[in-house]
N, C-alpha and C positions, 0 to 999 in steps of 0.2 A: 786809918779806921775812921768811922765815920763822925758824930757829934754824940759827946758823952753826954750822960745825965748831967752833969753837972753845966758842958756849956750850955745845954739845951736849957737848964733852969737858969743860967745868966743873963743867957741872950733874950727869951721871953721876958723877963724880970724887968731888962732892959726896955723893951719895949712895948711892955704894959704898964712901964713909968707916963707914958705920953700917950698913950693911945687907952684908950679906958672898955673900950668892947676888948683888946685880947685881955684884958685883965679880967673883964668879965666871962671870958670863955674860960681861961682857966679857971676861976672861981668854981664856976659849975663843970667842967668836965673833967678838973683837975692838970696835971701836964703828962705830955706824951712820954712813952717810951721810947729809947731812942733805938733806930734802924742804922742797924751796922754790918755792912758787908766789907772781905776781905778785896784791898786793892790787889790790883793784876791783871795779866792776861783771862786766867779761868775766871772771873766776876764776867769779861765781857763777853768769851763764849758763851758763857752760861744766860746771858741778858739773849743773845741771839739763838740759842736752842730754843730758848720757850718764848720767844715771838710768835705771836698768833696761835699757841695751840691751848689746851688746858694744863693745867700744874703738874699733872699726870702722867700727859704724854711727853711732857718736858723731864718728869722725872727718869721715864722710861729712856726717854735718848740718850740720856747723861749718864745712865749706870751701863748702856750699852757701848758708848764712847771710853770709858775709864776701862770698862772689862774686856776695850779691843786695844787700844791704847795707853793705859795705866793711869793711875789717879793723876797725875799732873797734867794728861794727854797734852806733850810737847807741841809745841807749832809747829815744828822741824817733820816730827812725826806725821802728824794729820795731813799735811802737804804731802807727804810722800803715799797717802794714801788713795787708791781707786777709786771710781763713782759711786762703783757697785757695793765695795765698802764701806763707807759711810752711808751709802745707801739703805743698806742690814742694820745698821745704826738707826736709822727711824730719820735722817738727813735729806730733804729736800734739795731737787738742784737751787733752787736757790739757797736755801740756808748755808749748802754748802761753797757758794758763790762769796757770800758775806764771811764765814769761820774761814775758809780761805783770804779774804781780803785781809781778814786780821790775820793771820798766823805770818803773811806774808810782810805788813808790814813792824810785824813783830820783829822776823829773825832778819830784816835789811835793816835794820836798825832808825827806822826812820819815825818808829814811834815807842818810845822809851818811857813804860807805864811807872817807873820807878823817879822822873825827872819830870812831869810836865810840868807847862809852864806855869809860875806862878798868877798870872793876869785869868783868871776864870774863863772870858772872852775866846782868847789864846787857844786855852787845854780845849774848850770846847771846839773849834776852828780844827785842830788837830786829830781829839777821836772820830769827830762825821768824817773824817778823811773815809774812813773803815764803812766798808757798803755794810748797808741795815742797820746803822750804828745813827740815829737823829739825833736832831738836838734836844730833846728829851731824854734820851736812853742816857746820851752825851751829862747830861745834868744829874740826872740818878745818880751814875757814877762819882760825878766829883760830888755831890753830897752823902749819899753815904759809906762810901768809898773813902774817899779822902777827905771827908769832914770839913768839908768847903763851907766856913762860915755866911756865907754870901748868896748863897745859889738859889733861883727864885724860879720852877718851871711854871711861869704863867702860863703853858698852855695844856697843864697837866688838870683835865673833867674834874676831877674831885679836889685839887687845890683851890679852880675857879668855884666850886658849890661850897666848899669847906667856908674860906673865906665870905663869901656870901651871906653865908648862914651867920657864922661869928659877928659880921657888919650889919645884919638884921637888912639885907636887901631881897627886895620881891623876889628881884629875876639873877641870875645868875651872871655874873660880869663877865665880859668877854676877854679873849685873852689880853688884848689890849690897855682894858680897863684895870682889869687883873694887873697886870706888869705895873700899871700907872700908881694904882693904888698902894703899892707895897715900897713906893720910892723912901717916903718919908721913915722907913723900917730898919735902912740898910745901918748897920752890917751888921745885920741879923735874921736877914729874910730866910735864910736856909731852918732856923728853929721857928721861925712861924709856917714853915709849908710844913714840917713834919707836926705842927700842932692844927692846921688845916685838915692832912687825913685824918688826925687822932676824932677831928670834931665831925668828920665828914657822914656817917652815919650814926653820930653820939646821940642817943633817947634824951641824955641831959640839956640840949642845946635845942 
């Protein structure tokens, strides 16, 4: 699961001892909520069903997947299904190119959502395996998924304005800068990116 209230108030706590702007963002915005999704397989299909569409149409695929498929819609399963039928599903060829690439290396056992690797680096190196799986998507996952204390997607638009705004800069830092900036944070950079979105359109900041 991902980062509870509670590490989320330590880790911040921690690192608004030394840095005096997150202390001032929480001041005024308060502290985030935390964002927790179930580890597994269905967390990453479901990251790849609603790539690029709206929340809607992503809704719509997934209740069409479980009602041909069953709530768990097995990997076993989906592979053995037609074009045309995950087609009916609201499934692009590629989308199903990518829930393919997972499901396959699901049931070869070659990636094991219940063991990855401890090294952040690693697990990441391992889910891009999975086509349409980035290193972004890659980093979602183990932070709120597995409540990766550590995890830092500098190249995620609204971590980089979030941050920004909390550091009182003109322009917006680049992903770069972004990464650079958050060195002195670790190991807690994963509760300053989820208080990054919290501030990211905050009226109080």
């Amino acid at each position: 699961m991902g980062l509870t209230a509670e590490q989320l108030t330590q880790g911040l706590d921690s690192v608004a001892a030394g840095e005096p702007a997150i202390a001032s963002a929480l001041a005024r915005a308060g502290y985030p909520e935390p964002r927790i999704r179930e580890t597994g397989y269905r967390t990453l299909l479901r990251t790849i069903v609603g790539q690029q569409v709206s929340v809607a149409a992503a809704s719509s695929m997934w209740r069409k997947l479980e009602a041909q498929l069953g709530e768990d819609i097995p990997p076993l399963l989906l592979l053995e299904q037609d074009f045309d039928t995950l087609r009916a599903c609201g499934l692009s060829r590629q989308k199903q190119g990518y829930a393919r690439s997972l499901c396959e290396l699901v049931v070869s056992g070659e990636l094991d959502l219940s063991n990855l690797p401890a090294d952040d680096e690693e697990a990441i190196a391992l889910l891009t395996r999975i086509k349409g799986i980035g290193r972004w998507s890659a980093e979602i996952y183990l932070l709120f998924a597995e409540g990766r204390a550590d995890i830092w997607p500098a190249g995620d638009l609204a971590v980089q304005v979030g941050i920004g705004r909390i550091l009182g800069m003109e322009e917006r830092p680049s992903e770069k800068a972004t990464r650079e900036l958050a060195e002195a944070w670790r190991p807690h950079r994963g509760a300053v990116a989820i208080l990054t979105w919290h501030c990211y359109n905050n009226p109080a900041l």
